[in-house]
Every structure is written in structure tokens, then in C-alpha cells.
C-alpha positions in Angstrom: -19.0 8.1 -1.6 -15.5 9.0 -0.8 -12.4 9.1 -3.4 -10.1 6.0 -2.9 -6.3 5.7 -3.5 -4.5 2.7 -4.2 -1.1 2.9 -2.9 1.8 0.3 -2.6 3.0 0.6 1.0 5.5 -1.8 3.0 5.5 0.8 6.4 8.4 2.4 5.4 8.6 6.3 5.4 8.2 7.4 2.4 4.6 5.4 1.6 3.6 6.4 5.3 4.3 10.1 4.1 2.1 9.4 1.1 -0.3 7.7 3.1 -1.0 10.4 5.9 -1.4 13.0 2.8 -4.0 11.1 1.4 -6.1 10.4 5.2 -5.6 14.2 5.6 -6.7 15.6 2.6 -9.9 12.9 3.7 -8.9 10.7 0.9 -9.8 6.8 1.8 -6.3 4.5 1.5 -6.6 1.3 0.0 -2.8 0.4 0.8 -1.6 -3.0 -1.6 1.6 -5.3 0.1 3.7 -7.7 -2.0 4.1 -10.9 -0.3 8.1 -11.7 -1.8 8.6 -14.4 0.7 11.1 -12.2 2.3 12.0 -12.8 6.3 11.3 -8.7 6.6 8.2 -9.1 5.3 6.2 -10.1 9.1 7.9 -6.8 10.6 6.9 -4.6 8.1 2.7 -5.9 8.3 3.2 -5.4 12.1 4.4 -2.1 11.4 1.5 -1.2 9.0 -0.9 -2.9 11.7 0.6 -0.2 14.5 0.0 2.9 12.3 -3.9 2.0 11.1 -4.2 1.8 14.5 -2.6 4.8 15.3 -4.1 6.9 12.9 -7.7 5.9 14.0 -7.1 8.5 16.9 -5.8 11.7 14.9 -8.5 13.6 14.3 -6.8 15.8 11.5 -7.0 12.3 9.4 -10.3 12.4 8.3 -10.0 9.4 5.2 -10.2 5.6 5.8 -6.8 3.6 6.3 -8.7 0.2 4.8 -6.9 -3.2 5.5 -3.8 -3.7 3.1 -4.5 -6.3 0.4 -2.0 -8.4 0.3 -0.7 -10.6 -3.1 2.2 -12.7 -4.5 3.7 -10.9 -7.4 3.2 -12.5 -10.7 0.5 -15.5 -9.2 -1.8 -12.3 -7.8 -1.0 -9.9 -10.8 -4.4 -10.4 -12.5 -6.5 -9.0 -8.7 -4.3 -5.4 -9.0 -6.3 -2.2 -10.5 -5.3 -1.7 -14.3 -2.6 0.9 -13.9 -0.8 -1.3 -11.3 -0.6 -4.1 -13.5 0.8 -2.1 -16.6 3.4 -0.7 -14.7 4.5 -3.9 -13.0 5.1 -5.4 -16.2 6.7 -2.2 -17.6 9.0 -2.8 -14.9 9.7 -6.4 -15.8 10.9 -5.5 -19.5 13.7 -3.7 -18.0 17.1 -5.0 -17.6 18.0 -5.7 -13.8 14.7 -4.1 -12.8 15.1 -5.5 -9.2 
């Protein structure tokens, strides 16, 4: 059985940097997306559509990209692993944490 990583990832650069050094080091990605509601939000799942697909085809990525889950902050909170949660409501005890 191959190591897993959780990972928040909206297809921007930095989390596809994080992500790639996971597949390569033949760590399997389990990539999480926050559904805000946000008009971004259909470009950015396109965007991580396009790279799973292209990193089926780069041999030097030897872990699995899995299908993002996808959940609504607060109404989803529960369904994300331990660590996740604490630190999302860590987060929410600060002032002007957005």
C-alpha cells in the first residue's frame, strides 16, 4: 500500500509545486478543494482536471493524482482528516483570518 498525502490545492502554483513533489517522490495525492461559491472557482477545477491529465503521461511521476474531493467549508468540515479540521478552526479564532 502506497503513502497518501492530503493536500489543499486550487491549481495555482504553489500547490502544483507541492503536488508534483509528492507524484515524484511516488507519493499518492489525495488533493482536497473548497467549494466558496466563488465565480473563479469553475476555472480553477478545469485547471486541476488539465494537470491530472497531464501528469498521467510523465513517467518521472510515479504516485497517484486521485480525484480532488471537493467540500463547502463549515457544512463539509466534519468529512476532512483530523489535522485539517484543527487547523481550519485555528484559523477561524483569528481576527480577519480571511
Amino acid at each position: 500500500m502506497s503513502k497518501v498525502q492530503n493536500v489543499f490545492w486550487s491549481g495555482g502554483f504553489d500547490g502544483t509545486f507541492v503536488v508534483l513533489k509528492y507524484l515524484r517522490q511516488g507519493i499518492d495525492v489525495q488533493p482536497y478543494y473548497s467549494m466558496p461559491g466563488y465565480g473563479y472557482q469553475k476555472a480553477e477545477l478545469e485547471t486541476i482536471e488539465r494537470i491530472r491529465q497531464a501528469v498521467r503521461n510523465i513517467p518521472s511521476l510515479t504516485g497517484e493524482l486521485r480525484q480532488p474531493i471537493l467540500f463547502y467549508p463549515q457544512k463539509d468540515i466534519g468529512y476532512l482528516p483530523k489535522e485539517y479540521q484543527d487547523a481550519y478552526w485555528e484559523i477561524w479564532k483569528e481576527p480577519k483570518h480571511w
